[in-house]
PyMOL Python script that loads the backbone (N, CA, C, O; Angstrom):
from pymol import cmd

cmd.read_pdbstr("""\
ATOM      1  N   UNK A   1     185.718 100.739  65.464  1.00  0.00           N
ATOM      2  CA  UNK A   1     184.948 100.416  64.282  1.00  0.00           C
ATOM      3  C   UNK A   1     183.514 100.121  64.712  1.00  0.00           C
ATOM      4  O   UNK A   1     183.243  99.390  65.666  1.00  0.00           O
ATOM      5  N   UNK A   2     182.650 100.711  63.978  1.00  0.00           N
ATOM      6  CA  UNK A   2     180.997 100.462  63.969  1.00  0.00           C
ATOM      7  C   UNK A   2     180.963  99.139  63.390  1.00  0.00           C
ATOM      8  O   UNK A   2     181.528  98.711  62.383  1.00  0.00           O
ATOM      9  N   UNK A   3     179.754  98.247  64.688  1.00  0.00           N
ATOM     10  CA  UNK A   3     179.168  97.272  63.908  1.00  0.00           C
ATOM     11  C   UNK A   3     178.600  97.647  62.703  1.00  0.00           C
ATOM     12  O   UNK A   3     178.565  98.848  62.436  1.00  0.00           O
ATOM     13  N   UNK A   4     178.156  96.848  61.939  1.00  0.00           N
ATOM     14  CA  UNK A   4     177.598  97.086  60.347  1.00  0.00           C
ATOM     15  C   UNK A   4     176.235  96.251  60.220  1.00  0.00           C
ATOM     16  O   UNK A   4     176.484  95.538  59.248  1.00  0.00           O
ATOM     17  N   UNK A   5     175.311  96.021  60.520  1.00  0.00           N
ATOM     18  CA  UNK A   5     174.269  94.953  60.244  1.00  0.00           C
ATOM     19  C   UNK A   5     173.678  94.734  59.242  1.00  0.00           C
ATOM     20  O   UNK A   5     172.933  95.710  59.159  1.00  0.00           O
ATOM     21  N   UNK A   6     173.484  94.090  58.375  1.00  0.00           N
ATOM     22  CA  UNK A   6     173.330  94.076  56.716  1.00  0.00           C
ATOM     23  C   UNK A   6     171.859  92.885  56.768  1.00  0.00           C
ATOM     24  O   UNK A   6     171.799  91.664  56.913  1.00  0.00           O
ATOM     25  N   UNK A   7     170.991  93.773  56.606  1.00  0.00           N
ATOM     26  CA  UNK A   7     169.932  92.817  56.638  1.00  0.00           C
ATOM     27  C   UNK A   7     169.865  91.339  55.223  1.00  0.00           C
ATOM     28  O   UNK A   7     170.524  91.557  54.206  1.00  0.00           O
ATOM     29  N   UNK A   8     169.227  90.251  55.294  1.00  0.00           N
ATOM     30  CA  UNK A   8     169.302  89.538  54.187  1.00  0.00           C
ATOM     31  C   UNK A   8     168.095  89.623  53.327  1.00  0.00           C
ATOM     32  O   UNK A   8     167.139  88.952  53.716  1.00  0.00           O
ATOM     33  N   UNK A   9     167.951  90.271  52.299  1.00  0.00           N
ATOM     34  CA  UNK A   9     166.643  90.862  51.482  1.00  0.00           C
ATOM     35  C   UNK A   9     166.106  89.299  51.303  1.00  0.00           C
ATOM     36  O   UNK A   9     166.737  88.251  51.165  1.00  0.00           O
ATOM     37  N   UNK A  10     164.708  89.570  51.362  1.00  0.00           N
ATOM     38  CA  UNK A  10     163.724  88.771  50.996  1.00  0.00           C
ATOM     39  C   UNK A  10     163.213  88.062  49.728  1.00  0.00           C
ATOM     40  O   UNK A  10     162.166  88.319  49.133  1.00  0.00           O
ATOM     41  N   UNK A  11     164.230  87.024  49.382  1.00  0.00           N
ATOM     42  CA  UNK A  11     164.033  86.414  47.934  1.00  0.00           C
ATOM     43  C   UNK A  11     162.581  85.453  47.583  1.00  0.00           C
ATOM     44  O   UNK A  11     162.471  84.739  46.586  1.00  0.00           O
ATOM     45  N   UNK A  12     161.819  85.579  48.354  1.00  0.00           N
ATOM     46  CA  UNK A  12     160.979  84.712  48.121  1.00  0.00           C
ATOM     47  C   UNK A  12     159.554  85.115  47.149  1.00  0.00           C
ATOM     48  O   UNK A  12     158.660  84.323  46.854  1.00  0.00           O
ATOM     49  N   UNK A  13     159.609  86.110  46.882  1.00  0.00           N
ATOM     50  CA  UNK A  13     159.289  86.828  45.771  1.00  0.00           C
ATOM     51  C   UNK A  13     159.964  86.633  44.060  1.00  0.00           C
ATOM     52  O   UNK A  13     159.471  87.038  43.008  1.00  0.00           O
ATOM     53  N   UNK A  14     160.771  86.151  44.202  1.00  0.00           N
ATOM     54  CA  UNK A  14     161.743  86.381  42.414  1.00  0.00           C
ATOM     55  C   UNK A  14     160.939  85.306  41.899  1.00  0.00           C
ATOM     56  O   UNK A  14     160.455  84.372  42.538  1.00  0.00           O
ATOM     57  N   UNK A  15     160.861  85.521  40.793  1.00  0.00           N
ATOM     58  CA  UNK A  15     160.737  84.603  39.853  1.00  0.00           C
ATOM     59  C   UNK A  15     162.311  84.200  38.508  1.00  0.00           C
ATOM     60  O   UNK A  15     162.571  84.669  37.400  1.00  0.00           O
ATOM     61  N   UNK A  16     162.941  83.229  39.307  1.00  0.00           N
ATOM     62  CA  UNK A  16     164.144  82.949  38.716  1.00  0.00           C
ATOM     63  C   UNK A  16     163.609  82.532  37.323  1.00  0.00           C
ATOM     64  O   UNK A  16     162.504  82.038  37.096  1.00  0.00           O
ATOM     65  N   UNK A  17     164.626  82.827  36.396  1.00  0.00           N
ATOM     66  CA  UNK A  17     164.461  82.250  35.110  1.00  0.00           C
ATOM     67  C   UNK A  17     166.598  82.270  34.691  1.00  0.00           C
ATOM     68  O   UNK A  17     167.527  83.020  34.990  1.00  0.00           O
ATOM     69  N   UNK A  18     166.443  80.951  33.865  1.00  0.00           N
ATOM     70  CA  UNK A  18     167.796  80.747  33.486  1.00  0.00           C
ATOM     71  C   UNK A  18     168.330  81.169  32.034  1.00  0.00           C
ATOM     72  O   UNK A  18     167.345  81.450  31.350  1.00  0.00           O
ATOM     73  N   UNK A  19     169.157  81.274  31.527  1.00  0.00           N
ATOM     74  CA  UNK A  19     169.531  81.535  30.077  1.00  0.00           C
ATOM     75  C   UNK A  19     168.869  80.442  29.440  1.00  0.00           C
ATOM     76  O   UNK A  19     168.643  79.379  30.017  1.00  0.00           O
ATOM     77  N   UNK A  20     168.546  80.695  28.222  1.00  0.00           N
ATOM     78  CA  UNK A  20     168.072  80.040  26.893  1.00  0.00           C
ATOM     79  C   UNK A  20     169.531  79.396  26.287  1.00  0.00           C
ATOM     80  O   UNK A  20     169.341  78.449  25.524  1.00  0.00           O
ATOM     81  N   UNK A  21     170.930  79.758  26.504  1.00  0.00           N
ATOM     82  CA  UNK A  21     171.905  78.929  26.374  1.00  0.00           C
ATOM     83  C   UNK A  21     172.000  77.851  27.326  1.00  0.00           C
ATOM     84  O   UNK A  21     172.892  77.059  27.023  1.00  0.00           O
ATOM     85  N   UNK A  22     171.343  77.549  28.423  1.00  0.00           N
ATOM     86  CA  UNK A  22     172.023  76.584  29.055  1.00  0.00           C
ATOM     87  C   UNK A  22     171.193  74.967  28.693  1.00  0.00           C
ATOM     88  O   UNK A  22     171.279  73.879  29.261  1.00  0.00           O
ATOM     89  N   UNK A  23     170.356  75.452  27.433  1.00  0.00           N
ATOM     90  CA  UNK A  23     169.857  74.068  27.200  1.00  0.00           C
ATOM     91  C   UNK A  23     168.730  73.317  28.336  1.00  0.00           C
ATOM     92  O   UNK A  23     168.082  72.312  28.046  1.00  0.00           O
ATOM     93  N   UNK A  24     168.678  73.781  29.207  1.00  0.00           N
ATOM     94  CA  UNK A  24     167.408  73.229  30.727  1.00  0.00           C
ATOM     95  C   UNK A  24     168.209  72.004  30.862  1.00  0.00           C
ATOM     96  O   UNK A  24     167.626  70.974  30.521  1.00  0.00           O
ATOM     97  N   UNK A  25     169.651  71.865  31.367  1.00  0.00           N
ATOM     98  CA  UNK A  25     169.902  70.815  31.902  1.00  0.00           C
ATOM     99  C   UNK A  25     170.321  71.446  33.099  1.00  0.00           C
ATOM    100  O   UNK A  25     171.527  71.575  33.311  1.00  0.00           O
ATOM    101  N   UNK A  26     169.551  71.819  33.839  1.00  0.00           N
ATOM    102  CA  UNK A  26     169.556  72.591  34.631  1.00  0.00           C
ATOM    103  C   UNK A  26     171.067  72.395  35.978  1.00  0.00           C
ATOM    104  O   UNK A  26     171.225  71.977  37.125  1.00  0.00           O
ATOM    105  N   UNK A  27     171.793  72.954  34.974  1.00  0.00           N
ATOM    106  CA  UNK A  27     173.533  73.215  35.313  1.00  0.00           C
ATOM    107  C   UNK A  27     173.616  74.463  34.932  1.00  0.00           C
ATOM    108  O   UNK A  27     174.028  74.660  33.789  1.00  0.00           O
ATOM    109  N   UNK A  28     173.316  75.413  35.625  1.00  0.00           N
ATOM    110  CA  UNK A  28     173.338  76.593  34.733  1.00  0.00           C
ATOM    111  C   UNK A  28     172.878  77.873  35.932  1.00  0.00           C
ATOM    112  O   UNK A  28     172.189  77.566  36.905  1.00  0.00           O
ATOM    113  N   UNK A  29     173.344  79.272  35.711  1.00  0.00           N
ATOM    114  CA  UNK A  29     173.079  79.947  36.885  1.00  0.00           C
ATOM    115  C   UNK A  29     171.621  80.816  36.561  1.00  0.00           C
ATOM    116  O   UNK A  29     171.246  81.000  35.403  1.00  0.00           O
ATOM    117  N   UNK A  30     171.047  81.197  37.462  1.00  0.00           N
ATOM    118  CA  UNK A  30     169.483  81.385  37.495  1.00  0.00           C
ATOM    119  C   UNK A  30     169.890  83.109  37.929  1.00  0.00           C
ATOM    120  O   UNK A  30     170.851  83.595  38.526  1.00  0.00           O
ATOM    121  N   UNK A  31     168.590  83.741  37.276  1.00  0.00           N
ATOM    122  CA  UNK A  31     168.533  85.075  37.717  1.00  0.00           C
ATOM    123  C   UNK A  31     167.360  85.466  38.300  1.00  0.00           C
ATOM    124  O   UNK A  31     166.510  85.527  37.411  1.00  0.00           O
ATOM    125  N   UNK A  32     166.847  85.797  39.496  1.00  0.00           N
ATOM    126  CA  UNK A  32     165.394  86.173  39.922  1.00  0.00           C
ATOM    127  C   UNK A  32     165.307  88.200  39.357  1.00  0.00           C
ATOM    128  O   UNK A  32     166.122  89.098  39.145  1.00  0.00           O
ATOM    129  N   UNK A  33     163.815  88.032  39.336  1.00  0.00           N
ATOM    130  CA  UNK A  33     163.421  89.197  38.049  1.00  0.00           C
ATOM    131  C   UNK A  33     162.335  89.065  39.531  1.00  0.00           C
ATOM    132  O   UNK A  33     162.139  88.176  40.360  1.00  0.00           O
ATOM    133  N   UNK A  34     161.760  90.554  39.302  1.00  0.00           N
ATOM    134  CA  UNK A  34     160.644  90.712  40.347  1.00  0.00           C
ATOM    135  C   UNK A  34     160.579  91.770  41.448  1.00  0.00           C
ATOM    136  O   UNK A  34     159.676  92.572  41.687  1.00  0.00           O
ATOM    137  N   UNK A  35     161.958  91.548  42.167  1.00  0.00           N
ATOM    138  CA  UNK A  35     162.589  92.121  42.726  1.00  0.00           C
ATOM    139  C   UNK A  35     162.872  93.407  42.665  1.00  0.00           C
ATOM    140  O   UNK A  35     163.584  93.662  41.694  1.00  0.00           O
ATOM    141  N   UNK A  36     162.484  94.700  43.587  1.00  0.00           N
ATOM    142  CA  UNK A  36     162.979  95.696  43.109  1.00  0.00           C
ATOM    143  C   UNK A  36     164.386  96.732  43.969  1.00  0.00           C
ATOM    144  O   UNK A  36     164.296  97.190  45.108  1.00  0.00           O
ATOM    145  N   UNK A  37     165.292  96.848  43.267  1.00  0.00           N
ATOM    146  CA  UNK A  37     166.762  97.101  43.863  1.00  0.00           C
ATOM    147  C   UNK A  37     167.598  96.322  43.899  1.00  0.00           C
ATOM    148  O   UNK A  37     168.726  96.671  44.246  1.00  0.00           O
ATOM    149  N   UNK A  38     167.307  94.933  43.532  1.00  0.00           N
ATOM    150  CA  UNK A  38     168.640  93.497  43.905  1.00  0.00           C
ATOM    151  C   UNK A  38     168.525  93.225  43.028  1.00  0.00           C
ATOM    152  O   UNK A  38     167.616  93.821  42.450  1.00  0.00           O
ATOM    153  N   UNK A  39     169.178  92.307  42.312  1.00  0.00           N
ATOM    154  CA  UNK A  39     169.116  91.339  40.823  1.00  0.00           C
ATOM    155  C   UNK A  39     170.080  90.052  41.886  1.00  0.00           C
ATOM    156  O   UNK A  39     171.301  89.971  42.022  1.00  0.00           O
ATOM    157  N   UNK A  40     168.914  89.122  42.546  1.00  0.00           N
ATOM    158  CA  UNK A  40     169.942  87.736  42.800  1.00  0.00           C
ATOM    159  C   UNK A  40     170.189  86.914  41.671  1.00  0.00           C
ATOM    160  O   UNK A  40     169.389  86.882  40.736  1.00  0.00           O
ATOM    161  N   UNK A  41     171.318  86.193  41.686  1.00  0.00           N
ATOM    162  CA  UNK A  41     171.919  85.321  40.899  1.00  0.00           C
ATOM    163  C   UNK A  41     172.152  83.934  41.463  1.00  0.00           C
ATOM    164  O   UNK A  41     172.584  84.048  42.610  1.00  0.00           O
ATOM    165  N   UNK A  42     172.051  82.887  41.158  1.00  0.00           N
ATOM    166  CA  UNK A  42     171.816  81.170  42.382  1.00  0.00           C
ATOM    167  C   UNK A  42     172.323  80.163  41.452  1.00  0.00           C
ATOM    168  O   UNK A  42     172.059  80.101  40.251  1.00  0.00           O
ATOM    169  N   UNK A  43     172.924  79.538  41.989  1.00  0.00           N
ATOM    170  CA  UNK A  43     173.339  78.494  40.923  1.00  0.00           C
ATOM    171  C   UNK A  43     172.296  77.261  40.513  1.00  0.00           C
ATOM    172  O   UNK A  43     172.399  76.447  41.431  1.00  0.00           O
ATOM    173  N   UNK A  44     171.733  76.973  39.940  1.00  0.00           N
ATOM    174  CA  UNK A  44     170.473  76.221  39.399  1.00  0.00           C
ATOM    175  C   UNK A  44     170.496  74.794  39.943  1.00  0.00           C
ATOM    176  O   UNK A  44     169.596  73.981  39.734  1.00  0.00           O
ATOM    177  N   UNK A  45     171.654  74.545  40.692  1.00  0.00           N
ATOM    178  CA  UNK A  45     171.645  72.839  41.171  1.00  0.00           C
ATOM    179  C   UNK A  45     171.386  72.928  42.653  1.00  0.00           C
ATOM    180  O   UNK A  45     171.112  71.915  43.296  1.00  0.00           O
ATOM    181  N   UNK A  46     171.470  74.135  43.215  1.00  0.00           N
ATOM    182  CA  UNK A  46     170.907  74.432  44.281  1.00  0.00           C
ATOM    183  C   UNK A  46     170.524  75.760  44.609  1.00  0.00           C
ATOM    184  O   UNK A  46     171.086  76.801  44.949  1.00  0.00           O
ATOM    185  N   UNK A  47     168.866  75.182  44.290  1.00  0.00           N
ATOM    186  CA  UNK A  47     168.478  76.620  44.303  1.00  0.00           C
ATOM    187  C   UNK A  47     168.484  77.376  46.204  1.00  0.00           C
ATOM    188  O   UNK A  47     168.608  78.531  46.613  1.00  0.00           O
ATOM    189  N   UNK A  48     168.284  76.038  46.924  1.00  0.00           N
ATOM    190  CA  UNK A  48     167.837  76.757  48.428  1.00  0.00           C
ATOM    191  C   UNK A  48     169.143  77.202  48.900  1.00  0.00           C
ATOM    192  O   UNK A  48     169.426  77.236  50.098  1.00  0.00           O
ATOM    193  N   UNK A  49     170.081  77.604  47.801  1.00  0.00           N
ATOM    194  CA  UNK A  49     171.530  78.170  49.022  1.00  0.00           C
ATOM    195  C   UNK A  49     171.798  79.275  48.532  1.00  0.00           C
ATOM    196  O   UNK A  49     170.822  79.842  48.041  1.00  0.00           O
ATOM    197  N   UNK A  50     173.022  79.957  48.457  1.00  0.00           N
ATOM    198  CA  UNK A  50     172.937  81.024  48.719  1.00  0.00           C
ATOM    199  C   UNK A  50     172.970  82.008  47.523  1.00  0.00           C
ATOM    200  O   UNK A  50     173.625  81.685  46.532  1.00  0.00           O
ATOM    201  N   UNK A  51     172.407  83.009  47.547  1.00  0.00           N
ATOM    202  CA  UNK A  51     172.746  84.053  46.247  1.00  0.00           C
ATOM    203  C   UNK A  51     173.741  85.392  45.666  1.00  0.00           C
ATOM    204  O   UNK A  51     174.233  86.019  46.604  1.00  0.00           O
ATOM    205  N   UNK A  52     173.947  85.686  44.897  1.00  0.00           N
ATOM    206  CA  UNK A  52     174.562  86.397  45.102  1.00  0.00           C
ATOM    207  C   UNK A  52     174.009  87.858  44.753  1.00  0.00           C
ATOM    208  O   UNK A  52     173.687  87.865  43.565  1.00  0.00           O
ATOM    209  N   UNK A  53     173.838  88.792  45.211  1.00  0.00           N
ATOM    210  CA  UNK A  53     172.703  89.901  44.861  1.00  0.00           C
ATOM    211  C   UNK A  53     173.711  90.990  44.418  1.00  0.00           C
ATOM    212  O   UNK A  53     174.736  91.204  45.065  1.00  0.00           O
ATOM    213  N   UNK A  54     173.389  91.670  43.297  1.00  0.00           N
ATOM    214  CA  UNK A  54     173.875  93.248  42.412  1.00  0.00           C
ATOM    215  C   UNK A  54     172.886  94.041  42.657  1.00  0.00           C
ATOM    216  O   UNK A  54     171.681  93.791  42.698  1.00  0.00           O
ATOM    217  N   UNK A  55     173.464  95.044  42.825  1.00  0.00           N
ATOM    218  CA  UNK A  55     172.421  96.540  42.559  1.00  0.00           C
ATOM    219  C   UNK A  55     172.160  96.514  40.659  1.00  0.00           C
ATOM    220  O   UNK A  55     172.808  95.827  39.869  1.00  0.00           O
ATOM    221  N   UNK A  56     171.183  97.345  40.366  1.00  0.00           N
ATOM    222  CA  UNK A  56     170.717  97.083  39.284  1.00  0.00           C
ATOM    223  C   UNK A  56     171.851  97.992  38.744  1.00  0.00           C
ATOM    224  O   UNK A  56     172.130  97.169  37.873  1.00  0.00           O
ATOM    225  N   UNK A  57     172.819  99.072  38.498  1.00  0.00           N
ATOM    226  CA  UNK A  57     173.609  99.751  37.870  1.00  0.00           C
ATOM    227  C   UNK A  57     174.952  98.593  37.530  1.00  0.00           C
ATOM    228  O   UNK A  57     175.506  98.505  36.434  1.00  0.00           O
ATOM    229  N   UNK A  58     175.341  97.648  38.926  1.00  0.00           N
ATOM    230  CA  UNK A  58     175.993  96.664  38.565  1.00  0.00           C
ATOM    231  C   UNK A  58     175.836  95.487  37.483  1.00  0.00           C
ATOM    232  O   UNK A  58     176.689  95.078  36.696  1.00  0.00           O
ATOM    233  N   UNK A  59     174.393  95.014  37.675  1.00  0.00           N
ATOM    234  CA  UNK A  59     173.802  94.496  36.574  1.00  0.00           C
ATOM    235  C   UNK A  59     174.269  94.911  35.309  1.00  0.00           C
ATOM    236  O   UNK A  59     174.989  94.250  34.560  1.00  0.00           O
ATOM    237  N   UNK A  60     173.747  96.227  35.078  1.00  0.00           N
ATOM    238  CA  UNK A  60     173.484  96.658  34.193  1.00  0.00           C
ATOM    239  C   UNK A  60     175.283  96.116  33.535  1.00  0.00           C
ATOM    240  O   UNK A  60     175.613  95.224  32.754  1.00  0.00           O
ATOM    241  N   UNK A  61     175.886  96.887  34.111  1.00  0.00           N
ATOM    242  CA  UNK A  61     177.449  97.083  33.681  1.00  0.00           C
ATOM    243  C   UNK A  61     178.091  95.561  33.320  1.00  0.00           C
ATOM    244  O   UNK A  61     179.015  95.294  32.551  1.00  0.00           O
ATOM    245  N   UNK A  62     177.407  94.810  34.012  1.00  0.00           N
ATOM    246  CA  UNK A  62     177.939  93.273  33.843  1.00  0.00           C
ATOM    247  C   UNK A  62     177.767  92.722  32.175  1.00  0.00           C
ATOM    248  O   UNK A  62     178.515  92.171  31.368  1.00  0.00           O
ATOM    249  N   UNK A  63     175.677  93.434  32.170  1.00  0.00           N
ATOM    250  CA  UNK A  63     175.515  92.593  30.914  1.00  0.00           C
ATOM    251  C   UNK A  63     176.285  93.492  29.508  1.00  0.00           C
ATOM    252  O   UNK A  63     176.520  92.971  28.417  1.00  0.00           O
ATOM    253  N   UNK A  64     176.584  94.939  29.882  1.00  0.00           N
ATOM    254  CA  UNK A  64     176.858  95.478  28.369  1.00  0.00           C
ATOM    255  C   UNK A  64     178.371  94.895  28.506  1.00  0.00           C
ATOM    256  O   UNK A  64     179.040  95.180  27.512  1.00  0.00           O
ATOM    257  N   UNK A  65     178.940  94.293  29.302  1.00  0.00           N
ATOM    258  CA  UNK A  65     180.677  93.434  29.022  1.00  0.00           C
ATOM    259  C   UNK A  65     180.240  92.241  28.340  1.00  0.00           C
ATOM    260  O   UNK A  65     180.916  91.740  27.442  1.00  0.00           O
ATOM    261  N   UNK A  66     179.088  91.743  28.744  1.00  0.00           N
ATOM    262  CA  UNK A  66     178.972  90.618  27.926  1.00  0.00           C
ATOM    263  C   UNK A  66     178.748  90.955  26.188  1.00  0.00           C
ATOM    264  O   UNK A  66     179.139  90.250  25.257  1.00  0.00           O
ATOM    265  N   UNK A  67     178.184  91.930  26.130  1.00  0.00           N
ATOM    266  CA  UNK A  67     177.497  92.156  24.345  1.00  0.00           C
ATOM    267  C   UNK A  67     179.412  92.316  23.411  1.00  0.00           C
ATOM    268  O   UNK A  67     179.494  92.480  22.194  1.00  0.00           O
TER     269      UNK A  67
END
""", "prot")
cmd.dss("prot")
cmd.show_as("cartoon", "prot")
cmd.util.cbc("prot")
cmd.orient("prot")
């Protein structure tokens, strides 16, 4: 088996913004916008850990399950 090395993309660019449902009690999961090819996702009570990143077709597919 081939090693695999998976670089960790550079979030320090996003500009997270959270749902308008979660009220800003900031318990709630964050999405960084900015970014081009990843859509990270972070949980809002800690933003400095880890994220979870989609390709934008995954995105996509996530939000039309939600509608």
């Amino acid at each position: 088996m081939k090693n695999v090395r998976q670089s960790t993309p550079d979030l320090s660019g996003a500009r997270w913004r959270s749902s308008t449902h979660s009220g800003g009690n900031n318990e709630c999961v964050e999405v960084g916008d900015d970014l081009s090819h990843i859509i990270p996702v972070r949980d809002s009570k800690c933003p400095a850990g880890p994220a979870l990143k989609f390709g934008p077709q995954a995105w996509d597919a996530f939000l039309h399950l939600l509608q």
